[in-house]
C-alpha positions, -999 to 999 in steps of 0.1 A, spaced: -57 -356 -15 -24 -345 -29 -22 -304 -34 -10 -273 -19 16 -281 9 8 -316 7 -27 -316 15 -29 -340 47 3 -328 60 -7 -288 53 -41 -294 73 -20 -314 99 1 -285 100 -27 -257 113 -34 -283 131 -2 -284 152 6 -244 149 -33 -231 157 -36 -265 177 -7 -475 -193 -22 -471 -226 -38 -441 -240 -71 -465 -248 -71 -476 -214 -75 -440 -201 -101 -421 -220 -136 -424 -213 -146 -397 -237 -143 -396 -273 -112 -373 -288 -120 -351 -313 -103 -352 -349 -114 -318 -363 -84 -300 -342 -51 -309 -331 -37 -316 -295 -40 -289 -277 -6 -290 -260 10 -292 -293 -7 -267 -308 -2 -243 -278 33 -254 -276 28 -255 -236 45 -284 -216 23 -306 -192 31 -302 -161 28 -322 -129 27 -316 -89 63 -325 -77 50 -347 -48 25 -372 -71 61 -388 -85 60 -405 -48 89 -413 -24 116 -401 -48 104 -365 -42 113 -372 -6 142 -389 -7 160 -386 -42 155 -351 -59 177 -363 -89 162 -397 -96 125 -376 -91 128 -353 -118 147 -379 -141 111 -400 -135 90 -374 -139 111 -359 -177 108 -397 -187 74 -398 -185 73 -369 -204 62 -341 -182 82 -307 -186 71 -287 -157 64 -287 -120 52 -273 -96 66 -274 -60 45 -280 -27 71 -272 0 114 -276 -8 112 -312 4 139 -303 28 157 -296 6 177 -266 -6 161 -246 -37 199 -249 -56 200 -285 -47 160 -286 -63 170 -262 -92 203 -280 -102 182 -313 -103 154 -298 -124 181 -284 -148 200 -319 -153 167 -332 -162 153 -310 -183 126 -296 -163 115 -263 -153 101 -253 -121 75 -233 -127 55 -225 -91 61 -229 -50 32 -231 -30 40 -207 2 12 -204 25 -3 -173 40 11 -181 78 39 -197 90 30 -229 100 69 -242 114 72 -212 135 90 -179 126 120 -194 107 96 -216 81 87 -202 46 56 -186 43 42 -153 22 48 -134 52 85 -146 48 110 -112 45 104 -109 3 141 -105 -2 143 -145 14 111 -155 -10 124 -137 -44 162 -152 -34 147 -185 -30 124 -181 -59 157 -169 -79 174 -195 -72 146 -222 -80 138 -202 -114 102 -200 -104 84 -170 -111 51 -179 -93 45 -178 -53 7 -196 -51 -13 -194 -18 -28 -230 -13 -57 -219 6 -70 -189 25 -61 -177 59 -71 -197 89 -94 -184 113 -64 -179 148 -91 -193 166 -91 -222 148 -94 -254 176 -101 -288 160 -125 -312 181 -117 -344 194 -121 -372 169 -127 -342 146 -115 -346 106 -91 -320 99 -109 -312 65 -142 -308 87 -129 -287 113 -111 -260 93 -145 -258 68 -165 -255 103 -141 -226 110 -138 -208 82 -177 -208 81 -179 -193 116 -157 -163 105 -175 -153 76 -168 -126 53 -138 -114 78 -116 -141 73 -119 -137 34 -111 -99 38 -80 -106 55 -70 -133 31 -70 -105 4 -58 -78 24 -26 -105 28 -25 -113 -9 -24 -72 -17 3 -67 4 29 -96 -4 18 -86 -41 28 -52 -38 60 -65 -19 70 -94 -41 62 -74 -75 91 -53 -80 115 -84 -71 101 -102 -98 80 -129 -85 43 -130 -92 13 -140 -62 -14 -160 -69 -40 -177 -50 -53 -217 -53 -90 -219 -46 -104 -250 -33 -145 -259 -30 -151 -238 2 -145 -207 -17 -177 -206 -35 -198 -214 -1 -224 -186 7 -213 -162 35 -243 -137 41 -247 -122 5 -216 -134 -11 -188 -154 -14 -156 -161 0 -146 -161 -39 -164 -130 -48 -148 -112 -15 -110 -126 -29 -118 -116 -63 -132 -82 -60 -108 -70 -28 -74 -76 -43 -55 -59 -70 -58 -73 -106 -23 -58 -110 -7 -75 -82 -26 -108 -74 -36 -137 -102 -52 -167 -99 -39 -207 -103 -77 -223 -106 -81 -258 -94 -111 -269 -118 -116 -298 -97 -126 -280 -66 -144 -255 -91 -166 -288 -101 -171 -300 -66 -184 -266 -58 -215 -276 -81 -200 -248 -109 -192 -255 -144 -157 -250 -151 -159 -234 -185 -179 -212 -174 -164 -201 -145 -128 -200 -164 -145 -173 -191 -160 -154 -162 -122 -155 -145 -107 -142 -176 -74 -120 -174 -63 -134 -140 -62 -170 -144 -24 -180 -146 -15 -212 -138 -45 -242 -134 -45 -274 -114 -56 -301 -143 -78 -329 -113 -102 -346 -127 -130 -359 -105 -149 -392 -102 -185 -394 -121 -205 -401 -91 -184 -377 -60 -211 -358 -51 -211 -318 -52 -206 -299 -23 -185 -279 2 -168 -305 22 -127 -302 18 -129 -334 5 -115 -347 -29 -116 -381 -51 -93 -374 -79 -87 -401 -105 -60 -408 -135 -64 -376 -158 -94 -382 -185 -116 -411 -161 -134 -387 -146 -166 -362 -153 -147 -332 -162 -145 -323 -203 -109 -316 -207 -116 -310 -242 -133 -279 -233 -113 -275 -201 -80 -266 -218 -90 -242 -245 -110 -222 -221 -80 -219 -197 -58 -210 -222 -88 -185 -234 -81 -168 -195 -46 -166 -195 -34 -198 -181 4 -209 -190 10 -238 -167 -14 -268 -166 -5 -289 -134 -16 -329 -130 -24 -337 -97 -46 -369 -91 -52 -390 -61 -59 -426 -77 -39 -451 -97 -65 -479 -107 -47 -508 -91 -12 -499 -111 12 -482 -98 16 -445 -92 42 -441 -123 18 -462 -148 -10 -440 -136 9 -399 -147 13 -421 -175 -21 -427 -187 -26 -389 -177 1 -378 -196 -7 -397 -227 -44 -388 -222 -34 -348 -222 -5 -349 -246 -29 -366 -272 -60 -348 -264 -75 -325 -293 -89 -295 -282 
């Protein structure tokens, strides 16, 4: 499970500071009556700077030259890599790339010096500045400072245990946060959204973790990037939900999920090559474009027994060519 800060190493991370061919890929039919739907929107594809593999790791130049060969035009950036954002920037920019998004999460999970939203705004908008980004995304909500993972205990398992014992609290912090570094990163120029996952949509009393985010924070100051993955998992249709989300929906996480992962609210994720899945990307797009997105992000998990480049390539060439 590949999103956010790197999922597995962002969970490990409370953990440690709270303790081929396009016919090969489809599985639905394309529609002929309209044309793609990147073309015709004139949007690029983008992708999740970490699925490229190693490279992103160790080679930031030969990364980004991988990931404009195959095509995609955008990304979106999990952590800096250890890197610096010029170094990032000037690779992006020789290239060809833009970098569109950093994920920064809502605590500091390397102590005081690491990056987070709570981060002195002059140090996020210089570092967005400098990586040309205009989007600072929350990868998940706040977690509970109680938060203790049992022995033997899944790291998935123990923050959804958490979060549940909290209730609505937790979620009214989470947008109290997102107001404020809104308000503070606004007038520097960089824009706050929040990445929902699954969990968001679980009951707490009356409502919703989602319903609490949505209706608590500023439409003026905090947007939305939609992961219509963890929208699906959540037992909600994604078209729907995207029509309801209309106006605040800026960026969207394009995961596809396998036909038989059951629905639910366990952090748990099965994403597969871009168009093998149960999700109708034909309807998908338009619908996000119809809220407000501007940046569609690939992130998948599986590569079908090729390697990880063959397998953003079936994604690409499943999205570039798809007609919605």
């Amino acid at each position: 499970m590949q999103d956010g800060l790197n999922r597995r190493s962002m969970l490990l991370g409370f953990a440690g500071a709270g303790c081929a061919a396009l016919a090969g890929c489809a599985t639905r039919p394309i529609s002929a009556s309209s044309s793609p739907f990147f073309e015709r929107t004139g949007l690029p594809i983008g992708l999740q700077f970490g699925e490229i593999g190693d490279e992103a790791g160790r080679d930031a130049d030969a990364a980004f030259a991988k990931i404009a060969q195959l095509g995609f035009r955008e990304v979106e950036l999990s952590n800096l890599f250890g890197r610096k954002p010029e170094e990032l920037a000037r690779a992006a920019r020789n290239a060809g790339v833009k970098i569109a998004s950093l994920h920064l999460p809502l605590m500091a999970m390397g102590g005081p010096a690491s990056l987070s939203m709570n981060s002195e705004p002059a140090r996020i908008a210089d570092i967005m500045g400098q990586l040309e980004a205009r989007w600072a995304i929350a990868p998940i909500l706040m977690i509970p400072r109680t938060f203790r993972p049992v022995a033997g205990e899944p790291m998935e398992t123990a923050i959804g245990r958490a979060v549940a014992a909290a209730g609505e609290d937790i979620w009214k912090e989470t947008a109290d946060v997102l107001n404020t570094r809104g308000a503070a990163l606004k007038p520097l120029g960089v824009g706050v959204a929040y990445h929902n996952h699954n969990l968001d949509f679980r009951p707490v009393g009356k409502t919703t973790g989602w319903d609490i985010l949505w209706s608590q924070t500023d439409p003026g100051l905090v947007h939305f990037e939609i992961d219509v993955g963890w929208v699906d998992l959540a037992g909600i249709d994604p078209v729907a939900f995207l029509e309801k989300s209309s106006g605040r929906v800026r960026l969207v996480h394009v995961r596809d999920i396998v036909s038989d992962k059951p629905r639910g609210f366990d952090i748990s994720m099965d994403s597969p090559i871009v168009g093998t899945g149960r999700l109708d990307w034909a309807r998908i797009l338009p619908a996000a474009y119809r809220a407000g997105a501007r940046h569609f992000i690939v992130e998948q998990d599986a590569v079908d027994g090729g390697s990880r480049t063959d397998a953003l390539n079936r994604s690409f060439q499943y999205l570039s060519h798809l007609n919605a």
